[in-house]
N, C-alpha and C positions, 0 to 999 in steps of 0.2 A: 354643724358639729364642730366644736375646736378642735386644733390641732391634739394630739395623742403627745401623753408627756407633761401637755401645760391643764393647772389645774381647773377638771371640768366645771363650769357655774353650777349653782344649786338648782334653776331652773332650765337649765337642757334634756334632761328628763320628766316632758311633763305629759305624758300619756300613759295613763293604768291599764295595761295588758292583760288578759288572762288567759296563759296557757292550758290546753287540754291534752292529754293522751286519747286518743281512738285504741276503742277495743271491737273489734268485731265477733263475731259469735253466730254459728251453723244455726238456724232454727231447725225445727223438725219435720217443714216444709219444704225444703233447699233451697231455703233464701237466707240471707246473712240481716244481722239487726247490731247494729253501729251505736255503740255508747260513748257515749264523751265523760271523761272524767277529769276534774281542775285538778290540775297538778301545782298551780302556782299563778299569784298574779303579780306584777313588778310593775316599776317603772321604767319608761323607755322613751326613746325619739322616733317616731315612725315617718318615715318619710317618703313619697311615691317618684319612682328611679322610672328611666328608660334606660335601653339596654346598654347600659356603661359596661356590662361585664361580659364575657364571652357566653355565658351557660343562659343569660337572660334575655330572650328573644322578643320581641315588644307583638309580636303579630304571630298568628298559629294559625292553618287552615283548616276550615270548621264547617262542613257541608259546601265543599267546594266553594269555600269565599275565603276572605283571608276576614279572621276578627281580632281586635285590638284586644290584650292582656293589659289588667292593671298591676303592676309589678311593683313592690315597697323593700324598701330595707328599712329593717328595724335596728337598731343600736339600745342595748341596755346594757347593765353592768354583767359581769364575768359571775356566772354562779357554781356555785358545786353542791347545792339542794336540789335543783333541781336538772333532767335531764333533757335537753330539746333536742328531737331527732326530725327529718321529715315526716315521721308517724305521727306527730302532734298537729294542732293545729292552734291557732292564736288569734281570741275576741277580740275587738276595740268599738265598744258600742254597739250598732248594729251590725258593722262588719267584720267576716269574717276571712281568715288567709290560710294557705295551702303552704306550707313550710319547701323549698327548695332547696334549700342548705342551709346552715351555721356555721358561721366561720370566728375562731377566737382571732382575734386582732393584733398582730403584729406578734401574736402567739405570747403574750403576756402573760394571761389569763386574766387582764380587766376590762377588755370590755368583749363584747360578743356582737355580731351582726348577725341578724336572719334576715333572709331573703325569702322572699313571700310573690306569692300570687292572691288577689282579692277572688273570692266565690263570687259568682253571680247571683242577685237577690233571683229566691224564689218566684214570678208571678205569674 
């Protein structure tokens, strides 16, 4: 990522993201059934971090074992259409991430980092 301030290249955002809201919903069984709806899809730099930051811990214990977390920050541009909260969650191909924060960047309002966790593929 360049420095903040100097102007960004055209090709540093080259990953098409697609963010989603999660909506949950009571069924009439007492189970919950989980929609996903595109709120938006952007360009971004995704990147996979170890725990440079304090809230991002690279290992979690998981049936009495310790198992490794894939942990990404994302950097796109600073938006005001659309809302990312950790109640969203964020495509990129087949993978999918768990929202942990958003943080606006140096508090500008132009660019945004999310910090993400990868799901584990279903098998």
């Amino acid at each position: 990522m360049t420095k903040l301030g100097a102007p960004t290249p055209f090709n540093t955002f080259r990953d098409r993201i697609s963010i989603y809201s999660i909506t949950e919903t009571a069924d009439t069984y007492g189970g919950v059934t989980t929609t996903e709806t595109l709120i938006g899809t952007v360009w971004a730099y995704v990147e996979k971090v170890t725990g440079t930051r304090s809230f991002l811990q690279g290992e979690i214990m998981n049936a009495g074992g310790l198992e490794t977390l894939a942990l990404y920050a994302i950097t796109t541009w600073w938006r005001t259409d659309i809302t990312i909260t950790p109640k969203c969650i964020i495509k990129l191909g087949a993978h999918t991430f768990d929202i942990l924060q958003v943080e606006d960047v140096e508090f500008k309002h132009q660019f945004m980092w999310i910090f993400c966790k990868e799901r584990k593929a279903d098998t």
